[in-house]
C-alpha positions as CSV (number, residue, x, y, z in Angstrom):
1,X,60.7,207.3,-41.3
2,X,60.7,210.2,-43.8
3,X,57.9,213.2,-42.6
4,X,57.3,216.0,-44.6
5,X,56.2,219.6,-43.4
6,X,54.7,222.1,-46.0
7,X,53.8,225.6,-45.5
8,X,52.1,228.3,-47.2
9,X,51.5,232.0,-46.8
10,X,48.2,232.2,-47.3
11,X,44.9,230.1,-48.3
12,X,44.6,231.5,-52.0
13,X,47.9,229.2,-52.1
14,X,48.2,225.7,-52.6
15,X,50.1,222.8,-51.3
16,X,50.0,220.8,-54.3
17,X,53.6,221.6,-55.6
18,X,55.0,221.0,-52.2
19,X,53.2,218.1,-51.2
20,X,53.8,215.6,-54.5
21,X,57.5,216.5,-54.2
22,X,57.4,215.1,-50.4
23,X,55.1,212.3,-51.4
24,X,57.6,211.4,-54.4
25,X,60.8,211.8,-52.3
26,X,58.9,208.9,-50.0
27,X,57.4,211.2,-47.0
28,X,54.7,208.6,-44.9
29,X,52.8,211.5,-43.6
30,X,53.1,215.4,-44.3
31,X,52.5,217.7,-42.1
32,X,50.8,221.2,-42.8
33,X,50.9,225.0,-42.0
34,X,49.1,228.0,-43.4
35,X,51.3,230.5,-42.0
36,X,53.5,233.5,-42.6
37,X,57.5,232.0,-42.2
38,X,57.9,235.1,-40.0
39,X,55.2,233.7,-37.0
40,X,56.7,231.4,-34.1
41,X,53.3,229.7,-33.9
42,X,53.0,226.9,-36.7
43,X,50.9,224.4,-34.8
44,X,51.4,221.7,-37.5
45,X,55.3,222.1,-37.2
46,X,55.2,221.1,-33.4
47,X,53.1,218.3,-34.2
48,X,55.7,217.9,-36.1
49,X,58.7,218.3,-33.8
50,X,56.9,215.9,-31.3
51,X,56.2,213.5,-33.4
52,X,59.5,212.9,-34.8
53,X,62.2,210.7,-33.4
54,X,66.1,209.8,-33.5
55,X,66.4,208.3,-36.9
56,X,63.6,210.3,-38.6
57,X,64.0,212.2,-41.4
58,X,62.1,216.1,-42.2
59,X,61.8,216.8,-45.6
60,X,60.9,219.6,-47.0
61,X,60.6,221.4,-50.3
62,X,62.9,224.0,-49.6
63,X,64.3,225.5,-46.5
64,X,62.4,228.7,-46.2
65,X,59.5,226.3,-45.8
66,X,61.1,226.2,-42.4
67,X,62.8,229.2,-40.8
68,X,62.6,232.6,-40.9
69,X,65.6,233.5,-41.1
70,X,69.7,231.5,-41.5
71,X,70.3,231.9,-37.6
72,X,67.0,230.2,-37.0
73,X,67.7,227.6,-39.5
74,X,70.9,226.4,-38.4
75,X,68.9,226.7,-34.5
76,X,66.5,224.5,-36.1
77,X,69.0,221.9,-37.9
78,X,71.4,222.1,-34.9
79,X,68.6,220.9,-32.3
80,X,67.5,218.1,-35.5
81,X,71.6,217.1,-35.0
82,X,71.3,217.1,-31.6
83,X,68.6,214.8,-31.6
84,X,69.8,212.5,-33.9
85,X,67.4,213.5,-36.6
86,X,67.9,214.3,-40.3
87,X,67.1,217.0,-42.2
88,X,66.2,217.5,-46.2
89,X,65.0,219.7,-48.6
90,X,64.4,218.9,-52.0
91,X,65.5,222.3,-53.3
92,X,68.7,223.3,-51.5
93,X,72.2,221.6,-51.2
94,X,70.8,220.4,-47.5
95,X,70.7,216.7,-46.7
96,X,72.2,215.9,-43.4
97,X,72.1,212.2,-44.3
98,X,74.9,212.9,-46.6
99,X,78.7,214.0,-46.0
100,X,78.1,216.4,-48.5
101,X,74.7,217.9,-46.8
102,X,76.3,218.0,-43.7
103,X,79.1,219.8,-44.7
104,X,76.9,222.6,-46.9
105,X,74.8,222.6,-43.2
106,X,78.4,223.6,-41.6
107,X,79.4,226.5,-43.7
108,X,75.3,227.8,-43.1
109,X,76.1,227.5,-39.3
110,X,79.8,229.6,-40.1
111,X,77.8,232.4,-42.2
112,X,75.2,232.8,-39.5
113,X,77.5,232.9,-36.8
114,X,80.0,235.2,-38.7
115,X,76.6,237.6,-39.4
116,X,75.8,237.3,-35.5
117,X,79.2,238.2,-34.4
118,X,79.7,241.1,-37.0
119,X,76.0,242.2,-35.2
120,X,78.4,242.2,-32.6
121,X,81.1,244.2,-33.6
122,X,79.3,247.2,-35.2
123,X,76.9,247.4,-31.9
124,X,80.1,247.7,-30.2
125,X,81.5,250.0,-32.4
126,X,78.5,252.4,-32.3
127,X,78.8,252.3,-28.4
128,X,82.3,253.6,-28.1
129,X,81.1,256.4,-31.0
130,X,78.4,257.0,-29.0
131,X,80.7,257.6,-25.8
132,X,83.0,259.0,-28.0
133,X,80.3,261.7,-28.7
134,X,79.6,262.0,-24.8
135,X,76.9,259.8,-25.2
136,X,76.3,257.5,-22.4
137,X,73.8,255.4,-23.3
138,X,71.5,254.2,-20.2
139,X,68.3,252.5,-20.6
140,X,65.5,254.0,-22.8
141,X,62.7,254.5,-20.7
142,X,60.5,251.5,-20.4
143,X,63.0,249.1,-22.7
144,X,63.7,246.0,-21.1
145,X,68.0,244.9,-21.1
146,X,66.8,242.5,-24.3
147,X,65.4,245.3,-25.7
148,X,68.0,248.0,-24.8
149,X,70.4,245.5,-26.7
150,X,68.5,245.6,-29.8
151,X,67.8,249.2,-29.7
152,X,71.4,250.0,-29.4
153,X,72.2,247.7,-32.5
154,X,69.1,248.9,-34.5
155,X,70.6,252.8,-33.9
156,X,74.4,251.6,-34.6
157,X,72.8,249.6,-38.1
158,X,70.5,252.5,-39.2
159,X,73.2,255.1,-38.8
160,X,75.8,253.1,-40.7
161,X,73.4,253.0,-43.7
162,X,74.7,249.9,-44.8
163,X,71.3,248.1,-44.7
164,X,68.0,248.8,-45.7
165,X,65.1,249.4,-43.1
166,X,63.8,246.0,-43.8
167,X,67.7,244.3,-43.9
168,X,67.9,245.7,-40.5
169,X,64.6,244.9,-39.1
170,X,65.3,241.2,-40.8
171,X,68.7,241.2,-39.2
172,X,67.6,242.2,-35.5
173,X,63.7,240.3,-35.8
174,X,61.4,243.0,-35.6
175,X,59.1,245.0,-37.2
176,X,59.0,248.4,-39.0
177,X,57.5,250.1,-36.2
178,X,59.5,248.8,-33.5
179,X,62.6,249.7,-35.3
180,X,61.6,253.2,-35.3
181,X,60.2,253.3,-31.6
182,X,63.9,251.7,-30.9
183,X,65.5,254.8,-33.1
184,X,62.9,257.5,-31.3
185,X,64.1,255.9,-27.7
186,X,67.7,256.5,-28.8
187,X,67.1,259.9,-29.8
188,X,68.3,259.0,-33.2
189,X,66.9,261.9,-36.1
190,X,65.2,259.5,-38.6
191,X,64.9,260.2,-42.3
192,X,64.7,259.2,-45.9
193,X,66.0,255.2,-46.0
């Protein structure tokens, strides 16, 4: 069975464009979301998810439909995979029905995992600069060990300047104002990026 999931921003937008592409491509039933691609919560896409079983196909228009970012895509596909379920979208080389598609879905999967693990490497980096510098680190008052983490790689990021405020906060998942709580709790001196 071929389900469709749709999302828009907000509810100035419509669904038309989205939804006659998924009725045309053969969707039975399309699910629907007004919601920001950056929220968690999209009630209609676990209706969705629960719905769905091995065999099933999810269409969608195109990808960002789904996911807010390419590590949570290839998440997203990987658990599809896992589950013996399929995955399309109209508008990108993604069709895990295909050889093709599933080969396009493996070099996402390399890029994401090559961005998490160069994450890796400059957090690491910016640690031994940091001890380096005499800099011991230790845990920013109130931070959980998650949050320390990301902390440490939102200083290591913003002080390489590689990245724009909203690459990094894209990069690590958070938002404006937690990347600069993050930077005050590392003592880091912010200023014009």
């Amino acid at each position: 069975m071929k389900l469709g999931y749709a999302r828009i921003s907000t509810k100035d937008q419509s669904f038309d464009l989205q939804e006659d592409a998924l009725l045309q491509y053969g969707c039975t039933k399309i699910y629907k979301d007004v919601s920001s691609g950056a929220k968690q919560n999209r009630p209609s896409l676990t209706t969705l998810l629960d719905s769905v079983r091995e065999g099933d196909t999810i269409v969608v228009w195109k990808l960002d439909r789904l996911g807010r970012s390419l590590q949570h895509l290839v998440e997203f596909a990987n658990m599809l995979i896992e589950k013996k379920i399929d995955l399309v979208s109209l508008n990108d080389p993604i069709d895990t029905t295909t050889s093709q598609g599933i080969m396009v879905f493996h070099i996402f999967s390399a890029i994401a995992q090559f961005e998490r693990d160069l994450i890796r490497e400059r957090t690491n980096a910016g640690l031994s600069a940091a001890r380096a510098r005499g800099r011991l680190g230790g845990k920013p008052k109130g931070l959980s060990k998650q949050a320390q983490a990301i902390a440490c790689a939102a200083e290591t990021l913003y002080l390489e300047r590689e990245l724009t405020i909203k690459e990094i906060c894209e990069q690590l998942s958070i938002s404006k104002k937690t990347l600069y709580n993050y930077l005050r709790y590392r003592d880091v001196e912010i200023g014009g990026k």
